[in-house]
N, C-alpha and C positions, 0 to 999 in steps of 0.2 A: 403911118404909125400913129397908134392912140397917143394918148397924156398919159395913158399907167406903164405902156410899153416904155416911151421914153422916160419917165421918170426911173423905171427900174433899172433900163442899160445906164441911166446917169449915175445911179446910187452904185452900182456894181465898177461902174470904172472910175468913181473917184476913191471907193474905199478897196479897190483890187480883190472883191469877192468872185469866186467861180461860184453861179448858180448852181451846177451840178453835187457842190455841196454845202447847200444853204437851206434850209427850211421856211416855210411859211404857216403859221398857223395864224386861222381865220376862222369868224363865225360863220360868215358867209359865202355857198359854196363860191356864186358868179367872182367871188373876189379873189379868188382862185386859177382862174383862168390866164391870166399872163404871167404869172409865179411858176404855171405847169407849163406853158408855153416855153419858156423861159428855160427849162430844168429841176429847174427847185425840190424839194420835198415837200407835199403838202400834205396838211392835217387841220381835218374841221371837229373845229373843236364845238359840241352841242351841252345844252342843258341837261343838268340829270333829272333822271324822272321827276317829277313832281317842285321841281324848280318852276321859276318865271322866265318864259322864255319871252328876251325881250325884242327878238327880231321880227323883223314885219312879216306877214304872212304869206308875200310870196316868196321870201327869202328862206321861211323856214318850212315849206313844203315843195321845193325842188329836189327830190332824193336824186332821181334820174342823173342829176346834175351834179349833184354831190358825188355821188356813186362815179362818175366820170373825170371827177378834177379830184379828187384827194386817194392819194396814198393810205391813207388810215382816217379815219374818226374817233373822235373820243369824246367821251364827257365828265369827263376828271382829267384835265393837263397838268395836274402836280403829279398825279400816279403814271400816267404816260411818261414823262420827262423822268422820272425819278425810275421805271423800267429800263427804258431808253439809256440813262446813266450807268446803272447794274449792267447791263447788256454789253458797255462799252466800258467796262469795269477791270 
C-alpha cells in the first residue's frame, strides 16, 4: 500500500466518510488516481483559456490520463458547484 492509499483509508475512517460519496477535485490528473481507486468522485479542475496555467508540464499535458481518472472536467469550479447545487436543488 502507497502513502496516499493509506493516508486516505486513515482520513475516511477517522471521519466515517463513505468514498462512494465524496468527491475529489484536483488540478492534477495523476492525483487522481487513489480518490478513483478509492470510489470517489473526481473532477479536474483546469485553467480557463487564456489564464496561467501554473502546473508543470508534464502534469498539464497528460489528457489520456485525465480522460481516464476524472468523472468530469472543468475550468470554472464556482460555476460547476454552483450547477451541481441547482441540480441537487
Amino acid at each position: 500500500m502507497t502513502y496516499a492509499e493509506a493516508a486516505y483509508d486513515a482520513f475516511f475512517r477517522r471521519y466515517g466518510i463513505d468514498p462512494m460519496g465524496a468527491a475529489m477535485f484536483e488540478d492534477v490528473a495523476k492525483n487522481l488516481i487513489v480518490p478513483r481507486e478509492r470510489g470517489m468522485t473526481t473532477v479536474l479542475v483546469t485553467p480557463k483559456p487564456g489564464q496561467t496555467d501554473h502546473r508543470l508540464p508534464h502534469d498539464k499535458s497528460n489528457a489520456r490520463l485525465a480522460a481516464a481518472l476524472a468523472d468530469a472536467v472543468t475550468d470554472d469550479l464556482g460555476g460547476f458547484l454552483a450547477r451541481l447545487n441547482d441540480a441537487l436543488a
